[in-house]
C-alpha positions in Angstrom: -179.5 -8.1 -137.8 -182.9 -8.8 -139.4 -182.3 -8.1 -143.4 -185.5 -6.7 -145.1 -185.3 -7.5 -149.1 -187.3 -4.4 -150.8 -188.1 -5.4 -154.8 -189.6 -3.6 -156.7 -191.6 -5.7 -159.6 -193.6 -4.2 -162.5 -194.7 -7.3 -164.6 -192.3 -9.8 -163.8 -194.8 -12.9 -163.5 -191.7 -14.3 -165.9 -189.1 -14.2 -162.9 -190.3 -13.3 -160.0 -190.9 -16.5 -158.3 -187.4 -17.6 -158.9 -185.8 -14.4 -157.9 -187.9 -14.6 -154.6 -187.3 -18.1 -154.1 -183.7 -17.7 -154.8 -183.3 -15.1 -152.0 -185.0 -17.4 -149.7 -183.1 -20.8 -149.8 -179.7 -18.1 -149.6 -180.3 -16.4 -146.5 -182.1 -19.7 -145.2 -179.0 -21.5 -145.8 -177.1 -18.5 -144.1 -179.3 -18.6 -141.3 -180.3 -14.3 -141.8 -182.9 -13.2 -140.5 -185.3 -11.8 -142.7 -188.5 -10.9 -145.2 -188.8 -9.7 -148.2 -191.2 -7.5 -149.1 -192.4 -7.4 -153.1 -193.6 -3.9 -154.1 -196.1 -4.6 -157.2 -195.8 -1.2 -159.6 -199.1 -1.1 -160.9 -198.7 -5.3 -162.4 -200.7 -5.8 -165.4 -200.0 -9.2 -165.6 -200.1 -12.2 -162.9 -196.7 -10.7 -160.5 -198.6 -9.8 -157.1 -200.8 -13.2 -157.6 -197.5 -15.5 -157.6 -195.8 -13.5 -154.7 -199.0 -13.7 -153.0 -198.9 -17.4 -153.5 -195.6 -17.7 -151.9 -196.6 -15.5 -149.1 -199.4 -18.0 -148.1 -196.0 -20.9 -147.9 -193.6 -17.9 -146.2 -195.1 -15.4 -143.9 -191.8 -13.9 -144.5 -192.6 -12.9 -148.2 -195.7 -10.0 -149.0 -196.6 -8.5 -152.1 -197.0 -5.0 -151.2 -199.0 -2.8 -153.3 -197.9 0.3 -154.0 -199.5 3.2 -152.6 -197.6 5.6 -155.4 -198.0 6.2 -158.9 -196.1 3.6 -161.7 -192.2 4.2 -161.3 -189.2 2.4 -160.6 -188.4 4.7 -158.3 -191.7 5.6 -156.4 -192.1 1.5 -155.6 -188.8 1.7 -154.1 -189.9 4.6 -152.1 -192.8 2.7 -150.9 -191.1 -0.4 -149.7 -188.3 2.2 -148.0 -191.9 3.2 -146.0 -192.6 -0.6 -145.0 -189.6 -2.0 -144.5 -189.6 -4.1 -140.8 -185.8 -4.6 -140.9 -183.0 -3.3 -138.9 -181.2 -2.9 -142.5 -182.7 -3.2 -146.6 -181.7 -4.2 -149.4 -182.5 -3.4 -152.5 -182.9 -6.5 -154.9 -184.3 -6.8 -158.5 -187.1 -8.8 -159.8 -185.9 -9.9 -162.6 -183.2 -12.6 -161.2 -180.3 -10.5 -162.4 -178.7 -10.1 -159.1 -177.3 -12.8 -157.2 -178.6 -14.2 -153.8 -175.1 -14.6 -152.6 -174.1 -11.6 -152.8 -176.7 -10.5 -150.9 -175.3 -12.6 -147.7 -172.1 -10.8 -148.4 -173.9 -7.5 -148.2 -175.3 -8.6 -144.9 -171.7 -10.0 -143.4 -170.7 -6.3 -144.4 -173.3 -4.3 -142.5 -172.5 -6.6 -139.5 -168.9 -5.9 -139.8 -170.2 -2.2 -139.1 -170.4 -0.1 -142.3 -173.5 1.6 -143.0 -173.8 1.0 -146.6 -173.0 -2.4 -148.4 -172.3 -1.4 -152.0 -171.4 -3.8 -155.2 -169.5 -3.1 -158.1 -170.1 -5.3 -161.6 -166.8 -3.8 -163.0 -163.8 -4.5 -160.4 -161.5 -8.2 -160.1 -163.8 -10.4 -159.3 -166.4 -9.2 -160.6 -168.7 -11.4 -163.2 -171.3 -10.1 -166.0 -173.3 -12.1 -168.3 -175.1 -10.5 -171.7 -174.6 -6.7 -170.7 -176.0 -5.0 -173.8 -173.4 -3.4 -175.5 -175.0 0.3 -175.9 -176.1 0.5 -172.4 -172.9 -0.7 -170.9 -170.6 2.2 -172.7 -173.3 4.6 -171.6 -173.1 3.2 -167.9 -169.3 3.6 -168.1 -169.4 7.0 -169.2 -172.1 8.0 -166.4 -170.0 6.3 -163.3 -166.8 7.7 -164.6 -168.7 11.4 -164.6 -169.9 10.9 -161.6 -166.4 9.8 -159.6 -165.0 13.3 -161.2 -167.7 14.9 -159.6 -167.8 13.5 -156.4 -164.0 12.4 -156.3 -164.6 8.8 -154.6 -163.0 5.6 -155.8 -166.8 3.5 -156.3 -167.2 2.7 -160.0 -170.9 1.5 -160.0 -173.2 3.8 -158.6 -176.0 3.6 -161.4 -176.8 0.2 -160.2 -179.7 -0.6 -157.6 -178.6 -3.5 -155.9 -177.2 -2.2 -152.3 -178.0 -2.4 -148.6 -178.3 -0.2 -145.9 -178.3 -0.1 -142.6 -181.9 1.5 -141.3 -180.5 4.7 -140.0 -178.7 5.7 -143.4 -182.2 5.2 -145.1 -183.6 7.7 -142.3 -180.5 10.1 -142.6 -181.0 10.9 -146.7 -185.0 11.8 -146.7 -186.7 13.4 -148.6 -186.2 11.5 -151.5 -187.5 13.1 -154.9 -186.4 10.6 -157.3 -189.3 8.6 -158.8 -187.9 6.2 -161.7 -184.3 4.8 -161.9 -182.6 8.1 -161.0 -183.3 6.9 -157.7 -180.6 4.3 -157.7 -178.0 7.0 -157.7 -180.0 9.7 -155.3 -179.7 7.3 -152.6 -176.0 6.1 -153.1 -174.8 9.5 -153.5 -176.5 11.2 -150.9 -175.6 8.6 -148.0 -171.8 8.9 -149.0 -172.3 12.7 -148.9 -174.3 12.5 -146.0 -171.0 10.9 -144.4 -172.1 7.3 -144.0 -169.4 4.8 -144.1 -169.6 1.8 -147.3 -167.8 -1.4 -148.2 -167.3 -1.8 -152.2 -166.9 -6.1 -153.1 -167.2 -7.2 -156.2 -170.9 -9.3 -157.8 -171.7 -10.4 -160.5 -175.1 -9.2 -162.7 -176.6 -11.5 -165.5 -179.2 -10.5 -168.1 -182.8 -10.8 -168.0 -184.0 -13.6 -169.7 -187.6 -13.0 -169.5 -190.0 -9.8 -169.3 -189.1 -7.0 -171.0 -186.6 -4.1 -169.6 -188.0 -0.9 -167.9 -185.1 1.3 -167.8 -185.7 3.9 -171.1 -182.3 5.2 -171.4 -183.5 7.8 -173.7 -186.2 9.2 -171.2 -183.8 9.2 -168.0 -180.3 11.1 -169.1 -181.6 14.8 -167.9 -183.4 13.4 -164.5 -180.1 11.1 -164.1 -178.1 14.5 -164.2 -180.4 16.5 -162.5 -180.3 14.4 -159.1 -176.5 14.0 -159.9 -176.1 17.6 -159.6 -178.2 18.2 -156.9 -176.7 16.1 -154.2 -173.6 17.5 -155.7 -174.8 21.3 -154.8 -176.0 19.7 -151.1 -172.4 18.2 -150.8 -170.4 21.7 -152.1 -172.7 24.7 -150.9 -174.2 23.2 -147.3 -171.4 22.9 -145.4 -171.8 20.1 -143.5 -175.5 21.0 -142.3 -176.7 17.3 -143.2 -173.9 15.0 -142.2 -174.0 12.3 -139.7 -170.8 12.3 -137.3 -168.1 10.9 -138.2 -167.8 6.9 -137.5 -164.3 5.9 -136.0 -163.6 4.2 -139.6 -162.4 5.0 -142.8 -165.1 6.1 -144.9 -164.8 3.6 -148.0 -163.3 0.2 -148.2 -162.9 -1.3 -151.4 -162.2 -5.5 -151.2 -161.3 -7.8 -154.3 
């Protein structure tokens, strides 16, 4: 299975050479398959030259420029367009997720499941220098949203997930365009009926560059796409759900 590594990168020339290299020497060392593919949101500062550089050593890196305005979630959109892969991943450029766990992701997908998904807040999990402010509002947002949808997953508000090919092709259209998107497409493949494994990662703090997620800007579009996958799942009755794979629907492993 040939692993396509989608990360999106809006003026990280701080960290985004480690974070690509990082990936790399993992899934070299794992023997995967693989590219990654950077998606440059509208850089102002030296990102797509250093990717570009490390293209010209790795034909399996490109700095893909993106063809959609600035947004978080509009350059993920765009590398979910390129992608080469037979699955994606979804990987930040800012080094805070790590490589490992992205060779677990892939030993998950070829186990079977559709969706690999990781959680920063079950045993065995590990976080380093989570702001305070933004991890109680996190909390509060995952515990609303297992009410709502009544599943056991406790971190759907963060990006870093994998998919099998098909799942990407099963939840189009996507409307999201800035971090609501890292809950749209979560949600909607688990409505959608695709299967996921839940293992534990771990998530460490930027150290350089500065954050792009604007809590104060994104609480009515993180409740708006909330709520509408939530109408798709209670009012359509089953109009957009794959068949049913011959295996539970979640598995959650320590």
């Amino acid at each position: 299975m040939k692993l396509s590594v989608v990360m999106p990168a809006q003026n990280e020339e701080g960290s985004v050479a480690a974070t690509v290299e990082g990936v790399m020497a993992e899934l070299e060392r794992e023997q995967i398959d693989y590219e990654v593919v950077v998606v440059d949101d509208d850089s102002e500062d030296r990102t797509a030259e250093i990717v570009e550089a490390i293209g010209m050593e790795n034909p399996a890196v490109r700095c893909y420029r993106s063809h959609y305005g600035r947004g978080f979630g509009m350059a993920v959109r765009a590398g979910l367009e390129v992608f080469k892969g037979n699955a994606v991943a979804i990987v930040m450029a800012d080094a805070s997720d790590d490589p490992r766990d992205l060779v677990r992701y892939h030993r998950l997908l070829e186990e079977g499941w559709d969706c690999a998904f990781g959680s920063r807040f079950m045993p065995g999990a590990k976080v380093h220098d989570y702001p305070s402010l933004k991890l109680t509002i996190n909390r509060l947002a995952n515990w609303f949203i297992r009410v709502l949808f009544r599943h056991r997953y406790n971190d759907t508000t963060n990006a870093f997930k994998a998919y099998r090919r098909e799942v990407i092709e099963t939840i189009q259209p996507l409307l999201s365009k800035h971090f609501n998107l890292t809950v749209e497409i979560p949600l909607k493949a688990i409505v959608r009926g695709h299967s996921y494994g839940v293992i534990p990662i771990s998530w460490t703090n930027r150290t350089s560059g500065v954050p792009k997620l604007a809590m104060r800007e994104m609480g009515s579009r993180y409740l708006f796409i909330v709520l509408y996958v939530w109408l798709e799942s209670t009012l359509s009755r089953g109009d957009y759900r794959v068949e049913a794979a011959e295996r539970p629907s979640e598995t959650v492993r320590g």
